[in-house]
NUDREN-107082 format. One record per residue (C-alpha): residue number from 1; residue in one letter; x, y, z. Coordinates in steps of 0.25 Angstrom, whole numbers, always signed. Layout:
+-----+------+-------+-------+-------+
: pos : code :     x :     y :     z :
+-----+------+-------+-------+-------+
: NUM :    a :     X :     Y :     Z :
...
+-----+------+-------+-------+-------+
***
This chain:
+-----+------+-------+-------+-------+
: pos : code :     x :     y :     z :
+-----+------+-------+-------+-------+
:   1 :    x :   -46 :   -34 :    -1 :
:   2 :    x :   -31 :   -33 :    -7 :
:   3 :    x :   -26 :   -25 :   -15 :
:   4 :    x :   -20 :   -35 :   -25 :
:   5 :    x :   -35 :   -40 :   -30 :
:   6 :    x :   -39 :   -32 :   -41 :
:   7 :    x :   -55 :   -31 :   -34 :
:   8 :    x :   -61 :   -18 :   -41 :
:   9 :    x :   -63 :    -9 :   -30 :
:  10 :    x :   -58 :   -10 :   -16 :
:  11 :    x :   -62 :    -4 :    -2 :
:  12 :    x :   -54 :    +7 :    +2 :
:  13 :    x :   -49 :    +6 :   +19 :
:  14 :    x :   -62 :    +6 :   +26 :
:  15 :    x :   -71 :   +16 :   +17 :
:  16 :    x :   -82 :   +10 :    +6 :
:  17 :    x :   -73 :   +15 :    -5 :
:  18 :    x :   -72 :    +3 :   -14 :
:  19 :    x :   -60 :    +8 :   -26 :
:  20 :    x :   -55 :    +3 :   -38 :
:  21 :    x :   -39 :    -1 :   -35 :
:  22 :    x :   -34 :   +12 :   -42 :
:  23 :    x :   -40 :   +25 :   -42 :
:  24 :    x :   -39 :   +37 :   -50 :
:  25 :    x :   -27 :   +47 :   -46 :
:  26 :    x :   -29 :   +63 :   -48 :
:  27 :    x :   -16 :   +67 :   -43 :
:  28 :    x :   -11 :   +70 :   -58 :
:  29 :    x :   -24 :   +76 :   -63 :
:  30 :    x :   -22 :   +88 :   -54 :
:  31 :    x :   -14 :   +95 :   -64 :
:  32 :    x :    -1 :  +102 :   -66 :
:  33 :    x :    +5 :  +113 :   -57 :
:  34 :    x :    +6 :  +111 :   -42 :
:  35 :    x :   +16 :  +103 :   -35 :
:  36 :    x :   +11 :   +89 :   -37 :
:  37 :    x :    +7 :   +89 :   -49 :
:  38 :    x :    +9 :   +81 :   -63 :
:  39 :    x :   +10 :   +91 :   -73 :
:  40 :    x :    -2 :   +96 :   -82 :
:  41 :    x :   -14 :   +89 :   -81 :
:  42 :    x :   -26 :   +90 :   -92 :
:  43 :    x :   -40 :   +90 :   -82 :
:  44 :    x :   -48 :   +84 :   -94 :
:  45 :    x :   -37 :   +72 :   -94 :
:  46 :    x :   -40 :   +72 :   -80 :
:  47 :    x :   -55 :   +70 :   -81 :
:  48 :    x :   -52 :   +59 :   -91 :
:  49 :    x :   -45 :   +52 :   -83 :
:  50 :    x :   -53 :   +51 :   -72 :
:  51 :    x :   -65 :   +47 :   -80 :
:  52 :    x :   -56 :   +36 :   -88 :
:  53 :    x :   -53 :   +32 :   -74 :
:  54 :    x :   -67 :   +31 :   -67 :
:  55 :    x :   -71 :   +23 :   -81 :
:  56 :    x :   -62 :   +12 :   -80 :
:  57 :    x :   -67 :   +10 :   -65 :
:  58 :    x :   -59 :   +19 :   -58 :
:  59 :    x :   -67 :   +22 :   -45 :
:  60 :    x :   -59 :   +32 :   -37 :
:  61 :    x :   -51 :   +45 :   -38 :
:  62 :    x :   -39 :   +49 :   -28 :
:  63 :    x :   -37 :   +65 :   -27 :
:  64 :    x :   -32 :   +76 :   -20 :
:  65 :    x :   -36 :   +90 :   -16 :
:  66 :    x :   -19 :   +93 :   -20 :
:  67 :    x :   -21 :   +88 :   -32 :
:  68 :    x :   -18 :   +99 :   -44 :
:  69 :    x :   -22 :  +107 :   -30 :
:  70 :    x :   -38 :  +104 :   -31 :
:  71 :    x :   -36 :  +100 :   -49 :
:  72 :    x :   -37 :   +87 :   -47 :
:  73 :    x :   -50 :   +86 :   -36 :
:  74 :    x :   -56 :   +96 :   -47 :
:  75 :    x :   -53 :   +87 :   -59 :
:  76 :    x :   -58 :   +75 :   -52 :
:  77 :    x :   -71 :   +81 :   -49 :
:  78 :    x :   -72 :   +86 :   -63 :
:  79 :    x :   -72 :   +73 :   -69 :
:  80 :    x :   -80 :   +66 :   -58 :
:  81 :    x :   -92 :   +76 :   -64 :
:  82 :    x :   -90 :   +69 :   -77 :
:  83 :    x :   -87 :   +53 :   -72 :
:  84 :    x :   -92 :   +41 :   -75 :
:  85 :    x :   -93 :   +38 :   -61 :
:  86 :    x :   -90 :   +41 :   -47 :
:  87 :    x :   -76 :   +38 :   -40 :
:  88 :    x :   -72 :   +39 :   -27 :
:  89 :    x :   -66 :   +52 :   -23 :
:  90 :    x :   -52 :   +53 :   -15 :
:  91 :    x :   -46 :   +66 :   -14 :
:  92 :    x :   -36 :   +71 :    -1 :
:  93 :    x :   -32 :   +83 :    +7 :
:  94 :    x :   -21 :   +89 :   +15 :
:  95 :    x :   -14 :   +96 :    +3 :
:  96 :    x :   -19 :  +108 :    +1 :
:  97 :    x :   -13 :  +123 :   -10 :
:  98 :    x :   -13 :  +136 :    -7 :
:  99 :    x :   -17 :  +146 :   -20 :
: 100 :    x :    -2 :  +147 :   -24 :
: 101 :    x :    -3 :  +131 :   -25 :
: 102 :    x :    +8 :  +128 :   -12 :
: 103 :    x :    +2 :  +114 :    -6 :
: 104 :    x :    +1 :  +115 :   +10 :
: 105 :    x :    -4 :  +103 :   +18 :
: 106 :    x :   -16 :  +104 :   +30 :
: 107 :    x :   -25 :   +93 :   +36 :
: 108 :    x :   -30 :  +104 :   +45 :
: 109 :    x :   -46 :  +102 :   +47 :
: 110 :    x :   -50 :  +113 :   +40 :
: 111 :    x :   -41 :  +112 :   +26 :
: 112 :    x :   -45 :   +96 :   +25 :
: 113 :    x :   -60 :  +102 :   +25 :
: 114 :    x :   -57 :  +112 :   +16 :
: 115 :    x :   -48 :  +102 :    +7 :
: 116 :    x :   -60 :   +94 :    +5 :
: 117 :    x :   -72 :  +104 :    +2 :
: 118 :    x :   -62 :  +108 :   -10 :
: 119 :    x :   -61 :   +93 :   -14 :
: 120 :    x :   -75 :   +92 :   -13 :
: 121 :    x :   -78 :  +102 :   -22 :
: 122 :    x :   -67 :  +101 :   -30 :
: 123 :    x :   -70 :   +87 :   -33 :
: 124 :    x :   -85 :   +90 :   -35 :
: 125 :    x :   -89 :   +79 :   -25 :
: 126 :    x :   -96 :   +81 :   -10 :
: 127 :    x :   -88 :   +68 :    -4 :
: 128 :    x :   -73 :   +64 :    -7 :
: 129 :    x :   -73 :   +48 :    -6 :
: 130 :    x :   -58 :   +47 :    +2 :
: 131 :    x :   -53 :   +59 :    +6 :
: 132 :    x :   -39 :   +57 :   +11 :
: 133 :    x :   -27 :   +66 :   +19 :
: 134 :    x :   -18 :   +69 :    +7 :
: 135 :    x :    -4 :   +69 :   +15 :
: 136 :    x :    -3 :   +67 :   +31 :
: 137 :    x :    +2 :   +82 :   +30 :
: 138 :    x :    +3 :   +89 :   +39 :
: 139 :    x :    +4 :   +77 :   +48 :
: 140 :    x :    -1 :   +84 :   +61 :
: 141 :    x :   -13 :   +88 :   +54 :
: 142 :    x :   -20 :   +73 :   +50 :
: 143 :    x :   -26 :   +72 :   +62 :
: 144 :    x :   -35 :   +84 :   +58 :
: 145 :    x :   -35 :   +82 :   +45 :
: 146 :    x :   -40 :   +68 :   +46 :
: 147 :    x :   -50 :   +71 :   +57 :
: 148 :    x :   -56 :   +83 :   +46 :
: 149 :    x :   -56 :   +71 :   +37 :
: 150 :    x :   -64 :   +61 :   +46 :
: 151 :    x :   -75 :   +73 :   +47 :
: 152 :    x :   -76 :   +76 :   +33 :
: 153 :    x :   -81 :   +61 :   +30 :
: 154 :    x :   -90 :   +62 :   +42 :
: 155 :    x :   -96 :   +73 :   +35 :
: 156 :    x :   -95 :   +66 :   +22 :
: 157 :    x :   -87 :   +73 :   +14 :
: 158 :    x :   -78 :   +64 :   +12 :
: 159 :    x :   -80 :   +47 :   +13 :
: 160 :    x :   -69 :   +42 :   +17 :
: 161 :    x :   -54 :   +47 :   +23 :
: 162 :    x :   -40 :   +43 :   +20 :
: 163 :    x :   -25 :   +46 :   +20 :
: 164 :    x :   -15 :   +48 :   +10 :
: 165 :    x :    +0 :   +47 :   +11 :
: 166 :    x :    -1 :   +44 :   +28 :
: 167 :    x :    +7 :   +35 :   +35 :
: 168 :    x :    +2 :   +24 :   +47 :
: 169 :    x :    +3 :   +34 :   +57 :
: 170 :    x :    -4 :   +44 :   +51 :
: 171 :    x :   -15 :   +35 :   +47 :
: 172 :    x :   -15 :   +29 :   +62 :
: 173 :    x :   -17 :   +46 :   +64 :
: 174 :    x :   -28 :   +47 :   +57 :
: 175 :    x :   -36 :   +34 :   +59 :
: 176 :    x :   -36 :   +38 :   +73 :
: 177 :    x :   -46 :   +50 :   +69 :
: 178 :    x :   -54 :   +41 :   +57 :
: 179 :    x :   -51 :   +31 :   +51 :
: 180 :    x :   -42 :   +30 :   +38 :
: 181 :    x :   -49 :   +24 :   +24 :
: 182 :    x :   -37 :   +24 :   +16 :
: 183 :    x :   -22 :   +28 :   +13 :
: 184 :    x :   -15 :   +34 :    +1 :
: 185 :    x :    -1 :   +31 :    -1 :
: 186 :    x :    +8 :   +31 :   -13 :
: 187 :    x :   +11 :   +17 :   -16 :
: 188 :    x :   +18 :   +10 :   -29 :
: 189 :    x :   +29 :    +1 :   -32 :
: 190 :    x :   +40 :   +14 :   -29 :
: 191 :    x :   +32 :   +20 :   -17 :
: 192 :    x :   +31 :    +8 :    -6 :
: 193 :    x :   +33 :   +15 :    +6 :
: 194 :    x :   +19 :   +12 :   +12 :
: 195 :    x :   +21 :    -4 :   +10 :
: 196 :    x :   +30 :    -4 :   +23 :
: 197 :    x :   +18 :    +3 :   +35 :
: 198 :    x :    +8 :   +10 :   +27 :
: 199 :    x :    +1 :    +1 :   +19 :
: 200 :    x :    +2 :   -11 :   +29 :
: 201 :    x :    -4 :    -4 :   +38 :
: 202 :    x :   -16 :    +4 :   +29 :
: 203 :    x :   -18 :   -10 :   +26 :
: 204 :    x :   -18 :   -16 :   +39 :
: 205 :    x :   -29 :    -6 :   +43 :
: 206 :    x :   -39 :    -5 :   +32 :
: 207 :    x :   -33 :    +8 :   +25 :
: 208 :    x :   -36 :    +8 :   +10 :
: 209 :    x :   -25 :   +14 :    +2 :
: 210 :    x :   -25 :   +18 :    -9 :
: 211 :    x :   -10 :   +22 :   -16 :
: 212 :    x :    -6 :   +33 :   -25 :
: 213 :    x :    +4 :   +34 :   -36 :
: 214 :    x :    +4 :   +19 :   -39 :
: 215 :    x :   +13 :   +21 :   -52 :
: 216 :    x :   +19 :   +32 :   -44 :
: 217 :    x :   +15 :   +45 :   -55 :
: 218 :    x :   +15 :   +38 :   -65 :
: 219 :    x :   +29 :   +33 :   -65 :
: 220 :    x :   +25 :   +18 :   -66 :
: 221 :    x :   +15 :   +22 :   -76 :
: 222 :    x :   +24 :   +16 :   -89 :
: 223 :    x :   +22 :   +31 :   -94 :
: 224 :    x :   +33 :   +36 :   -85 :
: 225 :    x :   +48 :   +38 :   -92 :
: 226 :    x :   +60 :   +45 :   -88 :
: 227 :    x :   +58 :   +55 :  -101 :
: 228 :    x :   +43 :   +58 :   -98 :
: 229 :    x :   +47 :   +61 :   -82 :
: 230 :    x :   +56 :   +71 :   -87 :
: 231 :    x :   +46 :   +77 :   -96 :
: 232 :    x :   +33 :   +77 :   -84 :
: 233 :    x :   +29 :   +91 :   -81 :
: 234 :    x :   +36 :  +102 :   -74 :
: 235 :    x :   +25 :  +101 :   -63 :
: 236 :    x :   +24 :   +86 :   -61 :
: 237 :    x :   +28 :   +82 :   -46 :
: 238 :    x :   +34 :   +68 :   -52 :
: 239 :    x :   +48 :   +75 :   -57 :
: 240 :    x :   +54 :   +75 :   -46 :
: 241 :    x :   +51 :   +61 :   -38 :
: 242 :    x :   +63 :   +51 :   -37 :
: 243 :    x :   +54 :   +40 :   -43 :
: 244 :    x :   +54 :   +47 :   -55 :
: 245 :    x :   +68 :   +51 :   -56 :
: 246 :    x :   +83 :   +44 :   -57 :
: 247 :    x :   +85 :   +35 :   -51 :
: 248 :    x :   +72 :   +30 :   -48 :
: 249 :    x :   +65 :   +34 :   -61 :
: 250 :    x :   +73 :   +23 :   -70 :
: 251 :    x :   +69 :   +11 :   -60 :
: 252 :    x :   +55 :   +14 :   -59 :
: 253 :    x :   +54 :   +16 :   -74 :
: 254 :    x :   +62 :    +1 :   -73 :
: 255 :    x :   +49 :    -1 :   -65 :
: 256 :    x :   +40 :    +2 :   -73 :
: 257 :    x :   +44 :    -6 :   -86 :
: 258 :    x :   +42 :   -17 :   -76 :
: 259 :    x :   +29 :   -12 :   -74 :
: 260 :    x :   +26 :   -12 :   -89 :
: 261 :    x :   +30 :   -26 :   -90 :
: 262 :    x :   +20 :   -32 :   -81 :
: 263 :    x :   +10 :   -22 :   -86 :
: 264 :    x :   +12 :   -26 :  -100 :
: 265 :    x :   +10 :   -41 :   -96 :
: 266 :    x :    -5 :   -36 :   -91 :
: 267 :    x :    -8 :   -24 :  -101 :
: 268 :    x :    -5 :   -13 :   -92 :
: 269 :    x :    +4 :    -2 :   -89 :
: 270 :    x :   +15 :    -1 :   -81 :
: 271 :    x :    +6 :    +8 :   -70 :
: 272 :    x :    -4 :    -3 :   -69 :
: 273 :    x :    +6 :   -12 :   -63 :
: 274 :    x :   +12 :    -2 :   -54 :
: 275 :    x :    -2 :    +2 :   -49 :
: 276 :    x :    -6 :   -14 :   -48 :
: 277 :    x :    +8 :   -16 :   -40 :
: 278 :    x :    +2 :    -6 :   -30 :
: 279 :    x :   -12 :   -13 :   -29 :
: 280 :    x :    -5 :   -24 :   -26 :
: 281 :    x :    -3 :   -20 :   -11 :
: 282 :    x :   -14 :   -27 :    -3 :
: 283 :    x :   -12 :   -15 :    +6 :
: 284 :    x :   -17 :    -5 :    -7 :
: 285 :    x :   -32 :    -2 :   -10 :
: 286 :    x :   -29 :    +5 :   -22 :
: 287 :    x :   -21 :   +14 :   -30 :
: 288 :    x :   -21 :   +29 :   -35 :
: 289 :    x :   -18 :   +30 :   -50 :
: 290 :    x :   -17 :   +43 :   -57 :
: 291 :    x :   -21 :   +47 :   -71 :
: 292 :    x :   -21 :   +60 :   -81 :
: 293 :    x :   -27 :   +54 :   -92 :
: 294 :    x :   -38 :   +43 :   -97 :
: 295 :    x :   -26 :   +35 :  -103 :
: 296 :    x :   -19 :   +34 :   -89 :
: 297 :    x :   -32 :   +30 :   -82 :
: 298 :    x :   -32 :   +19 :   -93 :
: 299 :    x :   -20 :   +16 :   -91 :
: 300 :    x :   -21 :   +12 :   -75 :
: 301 :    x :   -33 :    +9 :   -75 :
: 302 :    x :   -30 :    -8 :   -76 :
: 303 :    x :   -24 :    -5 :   -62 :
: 304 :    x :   -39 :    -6 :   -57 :
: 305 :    x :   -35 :   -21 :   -60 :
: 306 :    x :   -23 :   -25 :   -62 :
: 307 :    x :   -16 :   -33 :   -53 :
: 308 :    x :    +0 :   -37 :   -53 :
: 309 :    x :    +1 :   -53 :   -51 :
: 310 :    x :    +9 :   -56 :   -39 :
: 311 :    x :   +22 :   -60 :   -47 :
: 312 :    x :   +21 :   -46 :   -55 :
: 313 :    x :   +18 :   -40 :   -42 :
: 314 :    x :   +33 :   -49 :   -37 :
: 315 :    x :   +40 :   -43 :   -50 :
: 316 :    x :   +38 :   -28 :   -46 :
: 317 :    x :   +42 :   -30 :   -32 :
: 318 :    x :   +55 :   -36 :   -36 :
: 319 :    x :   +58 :   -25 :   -48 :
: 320 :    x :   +58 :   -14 :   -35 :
: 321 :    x :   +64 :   -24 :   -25 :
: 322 :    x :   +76 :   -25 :   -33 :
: 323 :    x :   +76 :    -9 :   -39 :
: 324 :    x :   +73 :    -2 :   -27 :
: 325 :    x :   +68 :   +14 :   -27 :
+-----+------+-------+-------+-------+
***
């Protein structure tokens, strides 16, 4: 199955999760002071979002135990009690806070146990659909840590295990213990690293990957302007990354006016064609897409279907051929 049809649902890597091509994102609903964060976050907008989302169809939601350190899982579980229906469920490990909120990182046996039983119950459920290996960090320890993993969905606790930001040979580490259902990358029209070996290569081996940050936070969203960056909160991690900063910040907001433009010709925003650029990688199974409001759900959700045509595709490819990051 390729990624450039728009068929509804798609299996992931060798698991019997079949998932809409985007997902719902709760990165950004984890709220406002830690080191990630994205500012202040209402949970009640949250809760909204995440119902709009699994009404228009959306059939999976991507977490972390990091996220807003444990808000996030939480807020998800509290409008999973409250939802239409019942998405998958993908959280991660590997990142874990001490009580004056300093992140540390283990894939020791015992802290990816202890990881999950608080995303069991803070996401109120008794299985977690995907549960994936944040960061390969610290990289001696995956071994153990994705041996724990193997044995936590032998006992079924969790369905299905996967990978987020590794590399070939640290998946090649890992599938020797058990095999490897899916990999998450970053992946957009700026961030194209993984085209060279990664993705190839997950490809080549039945890996489902599924991408984060698609419009890259929000900066290809159409919403994104030099004057609203240098309003964002105190506490949003986007500040201070090169992309949205001189000099990069004016040719991607060049970008995105392109972006508009072929939006506009279909009747929907500039974050739709970024997100449908990525999905047009054969090697993608699907794309994470975050959202802090019903209104931005609303927004992306056309992305569950929208396809670039090839010459559109040909157009975006030439805009950062010739204006390189």
């Amino acid at each position: 199955m390729t990624s450039n049809s728009s068929e509804p649902l798609r299996q992931l890597g060798n698991s019997d999760l079949r998932i809409t091509r985007i997902g719902f994102g709760a990165w950004a609903i984890g709220g406002g002071d830690w080191q990630f964060a994205w500012g202040p976050q209402d949970d009640r907008d949250s809760i909204a979002a995440i119902h709009r989302a699994l009404d228009l169809g959306i059939n999976w939601i991507d977490t972390a135990a990091i996220y807003g350190l444990g808000h996030s899982e939480e807020v998800v579980g509290r409008a999973l009690r409250t939802a239409s229906s019942r998405p998958y469920i993908f959280t991660k490990c590997s990142m874990r806070w001490r009580e004056n909120q300093e992140i540390y990182r283990s894939l020791k046996a015992a802290s990816v146990r202890e990881e999950l039983e608080s995303s069991l119950r803070r996401l109120g459920v008794d299985c977690i659909d995907l549960y994936q290996v944040h960061w390969p960090d610290p990289d001696p320890e995956i071994e153990e840590g994705w041996a724990e993993l193997a044995r936590l969905r032998e006992q079924g606790k969790v369905r299905w295990i996967g990978v987020s930001n590794f590399n070939v040979e640290q998946m090649k580490r890992a599938r020797a213990i058990a095999p490897v259902t899916s990999l998450q990358p970053p992946y957009s029209m700026i961030r194209r690293a993984i085209d060279a070996e990664i993705l190839p290569w997950a490809h080549a081996e039945g890996i489902g990957v599924i991408s984060y940050s698609p419009m890259v936070s929000g900066l290809l969203t159409g919403k994104m302007t030099p004057e609203r960056i240098a309003t964002l909160p105190a506490d949003d991690w986007r500040r201070s990354k090169p992309e949205f900063q001189e000099p990069r910040l004016s040719r991607n907001m060049r970008l995105v006016e392109l972006l508009r433009s072929i939006g506009a010709g279909h009747g929907v925003m500039p974050g739709v064609a970024a997100i449908a650029w990525a999905l047009h990688n054969p090697g993608l199974t699907a794309a994470i897409v975050g959202g802090r409001s019903a209104r931005q759900v609303e927004e992306t959700a056309p992305a569950l279907s929208f396809s670039l045509t090839s010459q559109e595709h040909a157009e975006i490819n030439a805009f950062l051929e010739a204006n390189p990051a």
